[in-house]
C-alpha positions in Angstrom: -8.9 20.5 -12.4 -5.7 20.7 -14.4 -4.5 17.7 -16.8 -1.7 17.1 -13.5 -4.6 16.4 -11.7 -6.5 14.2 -14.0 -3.0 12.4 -14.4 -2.9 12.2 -10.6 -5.9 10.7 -10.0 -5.1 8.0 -12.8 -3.4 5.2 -10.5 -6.8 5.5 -7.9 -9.4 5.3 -10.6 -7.4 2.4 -11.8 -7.5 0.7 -8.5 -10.8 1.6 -7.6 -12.3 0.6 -10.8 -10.1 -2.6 -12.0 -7.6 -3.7 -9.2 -9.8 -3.9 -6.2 -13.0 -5.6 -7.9 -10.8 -8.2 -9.5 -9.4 -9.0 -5.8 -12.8 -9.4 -4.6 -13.4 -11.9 -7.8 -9.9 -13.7 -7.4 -10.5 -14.3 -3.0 -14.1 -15.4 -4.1 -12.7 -17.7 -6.1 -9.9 -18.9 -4.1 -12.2 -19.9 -0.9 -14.3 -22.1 -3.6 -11.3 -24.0 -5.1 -10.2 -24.3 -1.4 -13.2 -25.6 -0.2 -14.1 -28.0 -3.2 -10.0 -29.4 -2.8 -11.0 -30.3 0.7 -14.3 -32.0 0.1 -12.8 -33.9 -2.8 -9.5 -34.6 -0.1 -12.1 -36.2 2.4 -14.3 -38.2 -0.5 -17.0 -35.9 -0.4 -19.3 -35.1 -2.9 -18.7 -31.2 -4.1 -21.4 -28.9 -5.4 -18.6 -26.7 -6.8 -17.7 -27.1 -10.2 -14.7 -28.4 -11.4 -13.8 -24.9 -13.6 -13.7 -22.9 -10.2 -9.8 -23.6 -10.0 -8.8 -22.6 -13.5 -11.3 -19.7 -13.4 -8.8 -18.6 -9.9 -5.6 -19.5 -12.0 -6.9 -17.0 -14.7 -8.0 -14.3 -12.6 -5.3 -14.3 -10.4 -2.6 -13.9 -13.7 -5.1 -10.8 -14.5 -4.9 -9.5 -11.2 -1.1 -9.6 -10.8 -0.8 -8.0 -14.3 -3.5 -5.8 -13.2 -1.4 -4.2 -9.6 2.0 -4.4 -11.6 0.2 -1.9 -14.1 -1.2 0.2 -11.2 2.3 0.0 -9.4 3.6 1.5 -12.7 1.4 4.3 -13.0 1.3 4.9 -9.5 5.1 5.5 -9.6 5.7 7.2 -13.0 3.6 10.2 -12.6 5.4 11.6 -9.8 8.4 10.3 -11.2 7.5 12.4 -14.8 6.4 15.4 -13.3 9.6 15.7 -10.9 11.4 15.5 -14.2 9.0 18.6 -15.8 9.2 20.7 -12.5 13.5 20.0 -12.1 13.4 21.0 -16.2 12.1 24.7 -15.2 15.2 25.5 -12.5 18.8 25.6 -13.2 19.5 22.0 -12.1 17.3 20.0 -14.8 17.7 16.2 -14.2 20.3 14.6 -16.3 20.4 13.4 -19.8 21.5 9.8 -18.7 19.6 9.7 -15.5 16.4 10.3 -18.0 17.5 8.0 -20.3 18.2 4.6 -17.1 14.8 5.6 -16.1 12.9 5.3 -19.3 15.0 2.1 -19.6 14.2 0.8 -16.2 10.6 0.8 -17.5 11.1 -0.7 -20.9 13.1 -3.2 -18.3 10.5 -3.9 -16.0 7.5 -4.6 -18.5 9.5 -6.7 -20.7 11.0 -8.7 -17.2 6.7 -9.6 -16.6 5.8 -10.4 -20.2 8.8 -13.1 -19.5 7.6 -14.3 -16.3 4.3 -15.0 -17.8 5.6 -16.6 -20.9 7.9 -18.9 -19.0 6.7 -22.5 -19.2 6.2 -24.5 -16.2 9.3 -26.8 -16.1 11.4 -23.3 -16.4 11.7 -23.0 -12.8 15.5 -21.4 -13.1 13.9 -18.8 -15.5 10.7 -17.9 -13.8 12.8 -17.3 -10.6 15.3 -14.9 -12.6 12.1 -12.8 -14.5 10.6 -12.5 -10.9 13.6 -11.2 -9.4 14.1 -8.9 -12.4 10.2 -7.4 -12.0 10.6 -7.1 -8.7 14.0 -5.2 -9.0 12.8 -2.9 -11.9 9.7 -2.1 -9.5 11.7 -1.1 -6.5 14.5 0.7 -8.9 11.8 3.0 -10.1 9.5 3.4 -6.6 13.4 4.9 -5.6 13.5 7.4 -7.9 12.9 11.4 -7.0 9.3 12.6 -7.1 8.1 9.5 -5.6 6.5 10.2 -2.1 7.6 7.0 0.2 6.4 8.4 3.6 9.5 7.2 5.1 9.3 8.3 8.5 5.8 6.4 8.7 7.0 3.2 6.2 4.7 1.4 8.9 1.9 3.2 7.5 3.2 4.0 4.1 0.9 3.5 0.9 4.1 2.8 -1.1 5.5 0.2 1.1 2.3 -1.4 1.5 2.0 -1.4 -2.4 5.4 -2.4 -3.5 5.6 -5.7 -0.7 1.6 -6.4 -2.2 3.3 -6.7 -6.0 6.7 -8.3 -4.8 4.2 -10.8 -3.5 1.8 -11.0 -6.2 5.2 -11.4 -8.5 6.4 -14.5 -6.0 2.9 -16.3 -6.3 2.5 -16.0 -9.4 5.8 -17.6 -10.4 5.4 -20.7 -7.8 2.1 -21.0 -9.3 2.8 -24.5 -11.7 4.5 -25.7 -8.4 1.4 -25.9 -6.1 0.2 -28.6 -8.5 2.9 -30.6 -7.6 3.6 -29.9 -3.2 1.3 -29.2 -0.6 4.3 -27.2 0.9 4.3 -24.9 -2.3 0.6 -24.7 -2.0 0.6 -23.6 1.5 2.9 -20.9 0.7 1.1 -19.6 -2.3 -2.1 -19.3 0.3 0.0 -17.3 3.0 1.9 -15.1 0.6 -1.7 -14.2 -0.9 -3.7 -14.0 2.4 -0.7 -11.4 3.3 -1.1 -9.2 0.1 -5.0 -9.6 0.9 -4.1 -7.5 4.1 -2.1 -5.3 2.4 -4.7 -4.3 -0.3 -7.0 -3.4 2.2 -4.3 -1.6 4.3 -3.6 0.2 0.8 -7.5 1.2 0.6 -7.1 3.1 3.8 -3.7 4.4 3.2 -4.9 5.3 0.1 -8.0 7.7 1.0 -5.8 9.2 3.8 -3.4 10.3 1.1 -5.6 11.1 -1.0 -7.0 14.0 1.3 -3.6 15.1 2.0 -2.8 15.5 -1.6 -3.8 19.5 -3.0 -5.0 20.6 -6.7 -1.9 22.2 -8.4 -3.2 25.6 -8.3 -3.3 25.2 -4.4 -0.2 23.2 -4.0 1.8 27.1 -3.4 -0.1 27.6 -0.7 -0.5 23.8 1.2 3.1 22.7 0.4 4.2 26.0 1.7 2.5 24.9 5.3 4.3 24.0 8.7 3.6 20.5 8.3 5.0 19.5 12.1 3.8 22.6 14.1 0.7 22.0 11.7 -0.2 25.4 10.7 -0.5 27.7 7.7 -0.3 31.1 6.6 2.5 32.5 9.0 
């Protein structure tokens, strides 16, 4: 294995290794605070501790930080080496088209350090820094090199992924009002139950494309295959 593929192999060991076990942590945590809200709802007595909420506010800030990372990575590897491969032909990517994307990440990381440092009574400013993430995200997911799977976006490990962190970005900026509406609460719970399913639709899609993915030394040969009449080698 080449460095490309090590690099390649980056966004999975991330997930595999840090994203997925800290949704396993978070959703544990979640049906605790639940359950403990609802005894202490119908004045019952709760064996769950009291921490189990803010130990699920914590996580779940880690977690979103955690898939807008992976996200990152996930899209700026292809997105880097399209730029190396386009540098060795006669039609290099531009100067300024280099330049917006660079930016565009600068962009998108400083957009989610301001979501999380917005204060809860900024609701104007945590809507605008969530729009802004979730903008920068898509921006760069558009670029060239970026495999979308188009023609399958029904089963498409980048769809899945980008509408998992548009909704982890959402949830995590209504967060300071579920303390204050049982409608905003409600709506933090569906948005998150729907990125649950999309997480484990991304585990799937994920080791699919992960077996239709070559070393570089083969990618000659594989990318040079009939990929409809599903054949190889003339």
């Amino acid at each position: 294995m080449t460095i490309n593929d090590w690099l390649r192999l980056m966004h999975p060991i991330l997930a595999v290794s840090v994203v997925f076990p800290l949704i396993g942590i978070v959703t544990y945590f979640a049906t605790q605070t639940r359950q403990r809200r609802l005894k202490v709802e119908s004045k019952e007595k709760s064996k769950i501790p009291p921490v189990v909420g803010k130990e699920h506010v914590n996580l779940g800030r880690w977690l979103t930080a955690a898939v807008v990372g992976l996200t990152l990575v996930g899209v700026g590897n292809p997105i880097l080496k399209n730029i190396l491969r386009q540098a060795a032909t006669d039609s290099p990517v531009p100067q300024w088209k280099i330049a917006f994307i660079a930016l565009m990440f600068v962009f998108t990381i400083g957009s989610v350090v301001c979501l999380y440092r917005a204060t809860a009574p900024q609701k104007l400013w945590r809507a605008v820094f969530a729009t802004l993430s979730t903008a920068g995200l898509w921006t760069l997911g558009s670029q060239d090199g970026v495999f979308r799977r188009t023609y399958e976006w029904q089963v498409s490990h980048y769809y899945y992924g980008m509408i998992a962190v548009t909704l982890m970005i959402i949830s995590l900026a209504i967060l300071p009002e579920i303390y204050r509406s049982k409608t905003w609460r409600k709506v933090h719970i569906a948005l998150n139950c729907i990125a649950l399913l999309l997480f484990i639709g991304q585990g799937i899609t994920g080791t699919r494309d992960l077996l239709e993915i070559p070393l570089s030394w083969q990618e000659p040969f594989v990318f040079g295959c009939d990929f409809v009449n599903k054949t190889c080698g003339g």
